[in-house]
Every structure is written in C-alpha cells, then in structure tokens.
N, C-alpha and C positions, 0 to 999 in steps of 0.2 A: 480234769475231765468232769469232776463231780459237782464244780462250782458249776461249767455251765448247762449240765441236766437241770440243775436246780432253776435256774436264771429263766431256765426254755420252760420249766414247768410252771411255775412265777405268773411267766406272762401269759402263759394257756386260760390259765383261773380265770387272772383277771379279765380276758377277752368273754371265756363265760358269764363270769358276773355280769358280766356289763349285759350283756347281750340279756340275760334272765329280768334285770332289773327294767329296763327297757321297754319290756310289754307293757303296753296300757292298760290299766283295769278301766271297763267300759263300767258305769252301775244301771243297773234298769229305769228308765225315765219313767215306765207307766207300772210304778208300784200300785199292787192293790192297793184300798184303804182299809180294807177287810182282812187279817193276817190269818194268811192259812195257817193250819194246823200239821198239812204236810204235802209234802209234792203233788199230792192228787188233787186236794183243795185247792190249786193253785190255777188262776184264767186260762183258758187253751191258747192265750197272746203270749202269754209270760213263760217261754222255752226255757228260760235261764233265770232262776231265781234262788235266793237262798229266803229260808225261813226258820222260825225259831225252835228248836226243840220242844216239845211239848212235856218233857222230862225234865229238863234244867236250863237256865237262864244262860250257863256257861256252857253250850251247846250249841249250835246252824247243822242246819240242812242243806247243801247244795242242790238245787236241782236243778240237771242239763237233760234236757230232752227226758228220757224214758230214765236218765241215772241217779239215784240218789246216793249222796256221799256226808256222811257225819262227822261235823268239825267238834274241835276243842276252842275255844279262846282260852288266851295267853291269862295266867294263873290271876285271878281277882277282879278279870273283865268280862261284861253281858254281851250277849247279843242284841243290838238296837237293829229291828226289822224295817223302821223307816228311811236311818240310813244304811243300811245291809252290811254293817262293820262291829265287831266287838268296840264297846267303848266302858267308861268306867259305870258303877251300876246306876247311880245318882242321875248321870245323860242318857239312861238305856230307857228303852218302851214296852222290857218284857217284867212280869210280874210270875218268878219264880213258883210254880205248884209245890215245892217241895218244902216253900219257908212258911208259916205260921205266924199270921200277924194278929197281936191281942190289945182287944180297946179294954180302956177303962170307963165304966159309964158314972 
C-alpha cells in the first residue's frame, strides 16, 4: 500500500511543477530609461516593475500596483535594471553605493 501512496504522491509534484514552470514571465517592454530609485519614482504607465535597491546591488524591488516586495539575487549576482533579472556583476547596470572605488592619479 505504501508503494502506491508514494507513486500517487510522485505524480501530484510533478503535475505541480509543471504547471508552476509554465507561467510566462511577461518583462515590461516600456522600461524607463531613467532608473528609479523606488516604486514611487517609477511612470504611472509602469504598474509592474522591478527596480534596483538603492542599498545593494544584490537587491530588486518588485513593484505591483500599490505593493512593494524586496528580493534577494541568488548569492554573487546584481540586479541589471535594463534587463529586470539578476545577472553576473560584470553584465549588470547597477553601481553598488556600498563599494568604494579608488583611483590612482
């Protein structure tokens, strides 16, 4: 009896997954060119946007209508505002306030 709880549980997942992976991500076609600084900054066009932390680089803002929600990127990647996905920092467009860059003259 135990094998087939399992079997039937198996295939539950997997219909979930499926179903989870599934959804489209749409990305905003009429990105600012001007990167807000937080959901308020952001055009009254733009319902659904995400933008950069203004604390760290490894940071987004989601913003859905009136909600803001504070992401993570996945551990050594930035947030790139132009294409609205964490990438490695080298491909990213955000310039961390927290790091300190020194010339030599």
């Amino acid at each position: 009896m135990a094998g087939k709880i399992t079997v039937v549980l198996a295939v539950c997942l997997c219909g979930v997954l499926a179903v989870v992976q599934s959804v489209p991500y749409t990305k905003p076609t009429d990105i600012p060119d001007t990167i807000p600084r937080s959901c308020a900054d952001r055009p009254p066009a733009n319902d659904y946007l995400m933008v950069p932390s203004p604390q760290t680089c490894s940071k987004f803002i989601v913003c859905d209508g009136d909600r803001e929600t504070v992401f993570d990127c996945p551990d050594g990647l930035h947030f790139c505002y132009a294409k609205q996905y964490c990438d490695f920092p080298e491909n990213s467009d955000c310039t961390d306030p927290t790091t300190v860059r020194s010339t030599t003259i």
